[in-house]
C-alpha positions, -999 to +999 in steps of 0.1 A: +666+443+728+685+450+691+662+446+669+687+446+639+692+411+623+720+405+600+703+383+562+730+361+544+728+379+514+751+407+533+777+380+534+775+364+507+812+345+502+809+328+533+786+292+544+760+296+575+791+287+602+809+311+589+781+341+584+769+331+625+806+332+634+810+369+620+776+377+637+791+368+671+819+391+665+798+417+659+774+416+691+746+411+663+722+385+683+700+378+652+707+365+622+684+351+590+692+322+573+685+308+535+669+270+537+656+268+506+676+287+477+656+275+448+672+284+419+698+309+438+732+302+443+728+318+477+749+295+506+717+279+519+714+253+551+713+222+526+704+195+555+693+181+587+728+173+601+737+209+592+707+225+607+713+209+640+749+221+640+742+254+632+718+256+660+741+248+682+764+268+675+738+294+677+730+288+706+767+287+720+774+324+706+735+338+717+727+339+684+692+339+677+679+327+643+645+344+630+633+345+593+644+316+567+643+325+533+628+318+507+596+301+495+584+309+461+546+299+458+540+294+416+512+281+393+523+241+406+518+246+441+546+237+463+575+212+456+585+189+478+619+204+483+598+231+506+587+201+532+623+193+539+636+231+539+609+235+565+623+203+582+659+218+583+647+256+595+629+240+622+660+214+631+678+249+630+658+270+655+644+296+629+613+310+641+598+322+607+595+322+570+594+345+543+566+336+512+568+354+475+540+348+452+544+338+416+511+324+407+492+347+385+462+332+398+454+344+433+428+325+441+449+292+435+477+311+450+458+319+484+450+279+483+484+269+484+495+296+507+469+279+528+486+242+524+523+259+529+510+276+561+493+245+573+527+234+573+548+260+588+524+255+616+532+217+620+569+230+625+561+260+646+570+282+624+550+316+616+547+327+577+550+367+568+547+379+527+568+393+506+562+415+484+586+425+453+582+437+417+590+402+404+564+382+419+523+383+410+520+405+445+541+440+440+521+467+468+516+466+501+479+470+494+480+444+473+498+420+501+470+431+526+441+421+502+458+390+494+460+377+532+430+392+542+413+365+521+434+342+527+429+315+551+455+312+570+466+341+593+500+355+582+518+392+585+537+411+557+575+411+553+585+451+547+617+456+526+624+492+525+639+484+489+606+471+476+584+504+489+610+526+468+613+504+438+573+492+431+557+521+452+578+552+441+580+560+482+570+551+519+535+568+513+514+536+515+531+526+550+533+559+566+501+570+590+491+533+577+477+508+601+508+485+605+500+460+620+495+435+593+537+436+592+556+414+610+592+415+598+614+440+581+640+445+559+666+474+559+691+485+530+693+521+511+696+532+476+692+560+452+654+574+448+651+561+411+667+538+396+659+521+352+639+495+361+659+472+338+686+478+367+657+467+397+666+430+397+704+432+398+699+458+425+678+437+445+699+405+443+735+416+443+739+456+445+720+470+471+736+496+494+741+496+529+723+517+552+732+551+556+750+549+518+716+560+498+687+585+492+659+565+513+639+578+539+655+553+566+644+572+593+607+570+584+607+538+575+617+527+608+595+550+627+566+532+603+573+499+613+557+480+646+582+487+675+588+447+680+596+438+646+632+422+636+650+445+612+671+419+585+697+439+577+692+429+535+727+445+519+744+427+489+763+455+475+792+459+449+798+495+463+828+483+483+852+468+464+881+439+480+858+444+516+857+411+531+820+397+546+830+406+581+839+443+572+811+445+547+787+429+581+802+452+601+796+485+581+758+475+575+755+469+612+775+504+622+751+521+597+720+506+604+725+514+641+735+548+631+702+553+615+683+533+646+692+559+667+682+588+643+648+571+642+644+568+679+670+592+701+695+569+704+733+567+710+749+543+681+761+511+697+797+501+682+794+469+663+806+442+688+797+460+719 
C-alpha cells in the first residue's frame, strides 16, 4: 500500500474537487482534507452537501480520505463550529483528525481534549496531536506527557518540519518508542532557519521533499511502518508551477526518498 498522502496546503489555488481530481491523476490514493479552517483562508469542505459529493467522488477515483485538519483547542474550549466540521468530515469519509493545543492551561486543555474526543468518537473518527512552536504543546515529549494524562486515548501527529524547527533535530524520535504516533507529515527545509521566519515557513514556504537539508530518510525509518505520510508542502520555491505540477513534484520526491528509506524503486507519479 502507498503510504504517501497528498495535504491541501500542497495545492493551495484549487477547492477540494479540484485538489481530489489532481490526486487521481497522480495515482496518489490518499489525500487530507481541511474541514475546519478557523481563521485560515485555506479552501476548506465548508458543508454537508459538499462533504457528501466529495466522497463520492472519492470514492469513484479510489481516493481514500484520512486526516481532516484542523482543530485548535484554546482557553474557551471548543466552538461550536468544530461539531459541524466533524459532521462534514464524517459525511466526507475522513477517517481522522488532527488537534493543536492553545490553552496555556493543560489541565483545562486535557479536559476539553477529553469533550472533543468524546466526539470524534460519536463520528468514528480517531484524534492524533499536533505538535508545533505556536501552540502551548511544542516537543514530542511534551505531546506524550500531555496524552498520557489525558483521558481519552489518542496518538501524536509527526511533522518532520516541527522536529527541526522546535527540536533542533530528529534526536527525540530516533531509537524512541514510537508508538504513541499515528500519522505523519513529510516536507524538507534548511537545518536552521530565524525563528521570526518559522511561521511563514510553516504556512506558505515550506519545501518539497527532496529540495532541503532534513534527515528525510531517518525520519521515515523513525516512524511506525503503517502510518499515512501527508505530504505537507506549501512552497514559494517554484515560481508560475501550477497545483498539479507542484502535487506532482512533492509526490515524485517524496517517493524518491520512500525508497531511499526502505530499498525501493521510485514509482512515477500516476503509475
Amino acid at each position: 500500500m502507498d503510504r504517501l498522502s497528498l495535504h491541501p496546503l500542497t495545492a493551495l489555488r484549487s477547492t477540494p474537487s479540484e485538489f481530489l481530481d489532481i490526486a487521481g491523476r497522480l495515482g496518489c490514493q490518499t489525500v487530507s482534507f481541511f474541514v475546519h479552517a478557523g481563521r485560515s483562508a485555506c479552501p476548506h469542505v465548508d458543508s454537508l452537501e459538499q462533504a457528501r459529493d466529495l466522497r463520492r467522488q472519492a470514492k469513484a477515483l479510489g481516493i481514500r480520505i484520512c486526516s481532516l485538519d484542523v482543530f485548535s483547542i484554546g482557553p474557551d474550549g471548543l466552538p461550536d463550529s468544530f461539531a459541524h466540521a466533524l459532521d462534514r468530515g464524517a459525511a466526507l469519509g475522513g477517517e481522522r483528525v488532527t488537534v493543536t493545543i492553545g490553552d496555556p492551561d493543560l489541565a483545562r486543555a486535557r479536559d476539553s481534549f477529553d469533550d472533543f474526543c468524546a466526539m470524534a468518537g460519536e463520528r468514528d473518527l480517531a484524534v492524533h496531536v499536533e505538535f508545533h512552536a505556536f501552540g502551548t504543546l511544542n516537543t514530542l515529549a511534551a505531546t506524550r506527557d500531555f496524552l498520557a494524562l489525558a483521558p481519552t486515548p489518542a496518538t501524536i501527529s509527526a511533522d518532520v518540519l516541527h522536529f527541526y524547527r522546535n527540536e533542533g533535530g530528529l534526536a527525540s524520535l530516533l531509537g524512541d518508542h514510537t508508538g504513541s504516533i499515528g500519522h505523519g507529515q513529510l516536507c524538507d527545509g534548511p537545518l536552521v532557519l530565524p525563528r521570526e521566519n518559522w511561521l511563514d515557513e510553516a504556512v506558505t514556504d515550506r519545501r518539497l521533499p527532496g529540495e532541503g537539508e532534513f534527515d528525510l530518510v531517518a525520519f521515515l525509518r523513525a516512524l511506525p511502518p503503517t502510518v499515512v505520510i501527508d505530504i505537507e508542502a506549501p512552497t514559494l520555491a517554484h515560481p508560475g508551477a501550477s497545483d498539479f505540477d507542484m502535487c506532482d513534484r512533492a509526490l515524485s520526491g517524496a517517493r524518491a526518498v520512500m525508497a531511499r528509506a526502505f530499498d525501493a524503486e521510485p514509482r512515477e507519479a500516476g503509475a
